[in-house]
N, C-alpha and C positions, 0 to 999 in steps of 0.2 A: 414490586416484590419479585415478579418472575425476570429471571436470567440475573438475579443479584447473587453475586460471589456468596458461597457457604460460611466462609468466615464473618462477613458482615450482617448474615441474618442471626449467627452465633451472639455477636454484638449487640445487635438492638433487641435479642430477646434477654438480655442479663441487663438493657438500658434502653427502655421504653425510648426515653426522650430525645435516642442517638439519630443524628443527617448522615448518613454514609457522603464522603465526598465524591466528586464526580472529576477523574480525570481523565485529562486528554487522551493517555498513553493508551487508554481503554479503547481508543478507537485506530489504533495505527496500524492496525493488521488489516481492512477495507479498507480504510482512506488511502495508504498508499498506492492498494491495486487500482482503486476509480482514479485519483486523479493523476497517477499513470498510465489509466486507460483512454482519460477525458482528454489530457494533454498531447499523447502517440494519436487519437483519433483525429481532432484537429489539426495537428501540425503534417502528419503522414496524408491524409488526406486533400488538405488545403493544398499544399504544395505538390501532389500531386495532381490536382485540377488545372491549377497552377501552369504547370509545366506542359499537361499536355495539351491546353492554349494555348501557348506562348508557343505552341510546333505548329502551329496553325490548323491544328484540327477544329473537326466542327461540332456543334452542340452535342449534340447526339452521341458520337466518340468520344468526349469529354465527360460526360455521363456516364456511359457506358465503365473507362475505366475507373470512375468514382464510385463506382456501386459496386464493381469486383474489388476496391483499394479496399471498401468498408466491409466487404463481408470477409475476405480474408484476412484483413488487420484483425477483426474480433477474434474470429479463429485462432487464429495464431496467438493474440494476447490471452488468451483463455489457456489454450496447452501452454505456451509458455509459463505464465503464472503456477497454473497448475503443478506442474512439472518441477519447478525449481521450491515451489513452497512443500508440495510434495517428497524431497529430497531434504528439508529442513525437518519435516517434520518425521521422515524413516530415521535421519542423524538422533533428534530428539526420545524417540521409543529405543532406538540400541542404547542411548543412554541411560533411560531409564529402567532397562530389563538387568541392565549389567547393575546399575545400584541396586536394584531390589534383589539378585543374587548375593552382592556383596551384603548385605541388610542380613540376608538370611543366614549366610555361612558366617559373620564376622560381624557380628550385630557388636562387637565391644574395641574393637577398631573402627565402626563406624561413629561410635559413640566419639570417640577421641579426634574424630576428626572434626564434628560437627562442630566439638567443645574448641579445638581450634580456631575454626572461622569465625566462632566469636570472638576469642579470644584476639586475634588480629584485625577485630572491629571496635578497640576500647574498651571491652567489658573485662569484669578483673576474674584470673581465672578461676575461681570460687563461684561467681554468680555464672560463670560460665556453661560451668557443669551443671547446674540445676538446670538452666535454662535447657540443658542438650538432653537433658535425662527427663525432663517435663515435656519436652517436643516429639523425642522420642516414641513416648507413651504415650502419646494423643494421635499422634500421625507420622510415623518415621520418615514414609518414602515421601511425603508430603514437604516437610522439614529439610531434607536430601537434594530435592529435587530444588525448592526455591531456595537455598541457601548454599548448597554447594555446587549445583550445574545453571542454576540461576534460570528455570522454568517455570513459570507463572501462568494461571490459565489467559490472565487478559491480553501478554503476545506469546502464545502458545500458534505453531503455525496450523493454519487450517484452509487447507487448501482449494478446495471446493467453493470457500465464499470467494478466496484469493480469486480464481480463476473467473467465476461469475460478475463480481464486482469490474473486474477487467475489461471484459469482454462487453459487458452492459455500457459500460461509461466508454470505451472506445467507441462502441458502434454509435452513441448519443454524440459525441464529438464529433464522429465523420460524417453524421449526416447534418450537421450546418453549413457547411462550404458546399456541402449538394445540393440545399433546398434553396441558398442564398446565389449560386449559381442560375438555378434553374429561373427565377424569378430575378436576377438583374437584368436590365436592359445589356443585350449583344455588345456593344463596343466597350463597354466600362467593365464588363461583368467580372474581368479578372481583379481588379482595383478593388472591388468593390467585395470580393469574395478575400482579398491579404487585408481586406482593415477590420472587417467584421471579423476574421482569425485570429487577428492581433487583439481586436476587441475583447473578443472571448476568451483569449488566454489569459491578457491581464483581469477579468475577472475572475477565471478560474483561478489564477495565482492568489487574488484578494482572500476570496473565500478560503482554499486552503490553508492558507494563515493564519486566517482567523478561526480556523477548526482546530489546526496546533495550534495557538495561541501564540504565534509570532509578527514582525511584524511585519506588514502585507506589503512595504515598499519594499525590499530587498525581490519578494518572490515575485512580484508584478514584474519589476525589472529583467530577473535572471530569466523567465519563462516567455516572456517578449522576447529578447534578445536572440535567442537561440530561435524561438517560432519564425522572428523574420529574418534569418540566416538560411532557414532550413528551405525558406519559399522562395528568397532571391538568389541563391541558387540552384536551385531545379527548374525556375522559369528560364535561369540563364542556358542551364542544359535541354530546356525542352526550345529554345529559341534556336541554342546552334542545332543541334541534329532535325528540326524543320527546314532552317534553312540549305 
């Protein structure tokens, strides 16, 4: 019951017997940030281990700059995140403050507009207007907001998780090329730290997919691809300027 949308508790109390459905879109405002955070922590990370072996440094420096890659990648994906969903969501309140002005001064031009967007959604313009004049009266700016500027609480932007969810799941991502470093044997250790990256990306891709409900062979591939582009070139950049 707790954190279920106000309209669906409306529902199963006029219909004991109602299942609220459970969709995905409900969850695309974290999932993007984590496995944006999980995928940038691995692939930034990894290839930066990567590379700075391939310069022939030694364990300990190679560490080193993997523990500064990961606390500053989180950083940065946290104010990033933050910042830009923070920015969705100042756009989202000016919108909303200007409708609820308009609500107030012109409440029968808003009417007419509502009655519009249905009307340009199939319904005949008779049922139109009950339907704008019944919305109206129940929850204007509610009605306004999801049907004319198209805000919904489920991706309504919310930045604070945005930023966290980011920053959590980068830093879990950049610390498996470190721990899996740390614990290879010396001569293989870079080998061994690009397949367990590549490992883990295509499961990360799996899963992501099957949290959007898509399907997993397309994102295994796309999120592979790019992970081992990103590491075969920075080993190549960390190999010339070593040598």
């Amino acid at each position: 019951m707790w954190g279920m949308p106000r309209h669906v508790l409306q529902v199963r109390k006029l219909h004991p017997a109602f299942h609220p459905e459970l969709h995905r879109v409900e969850r695309i405002g974290w999932l993007r940030a984590a496995v944006l955070g999980a995928n940038d922590g691995i692939v930034s990370t990894g290839s930066l281990v990567i590379g700075v072996a391939a310069a022939a440094a030694g364990r300990s420096e190679v560490l080193v700059a993997g523990v500064a890659g990961l606390v500053a990648g989180a950083m940065s994906m946290a104010a990033g995140e933050y910042v830009s969903v923070s920015s969705q969501s100042d756009a989202e309140h000016a919108d909303l403050e200007r409708e609820r002005k308009e609500l107030a001064s012109a409440p029968d031009h808003e009417l007419d507009e509502l009655t519009g967007i249905y009307v340009g959604r199939g319904i005949d313009s008779e049922l139109a207007r009950q339907v704008a004049v019944q919305l109206m009266e129940h929850d204007a700016m509610g009605a306004h907001a999801r049907d004319e500027l198209g805000i919904v609480s489920v991706n309504a932007a919310r930045p604070v998780q945005a930023g966290l969810a980011s920053a959590s799941s980068f830093a879990v991502g950049a610390a498996l090329p470190l721990i899996v470093f740390t614990l290879a044997p010396g001569g293989d250790a870079t080998w061994i730290v690009g397949a367990s990256c590549l490992g883990a990306l295509a499961l990360l891709g799996a899963i992501s997919a099957r949290a959007g409900g898509s399907p997993p062979g397309k994102a295994i591939a796309r999120v592979t691809f790019w992970g081992a582009l990103a590491m075969v070139v920075t080993a190549g950049v960390g190999a010339l300027f070593g040598a």
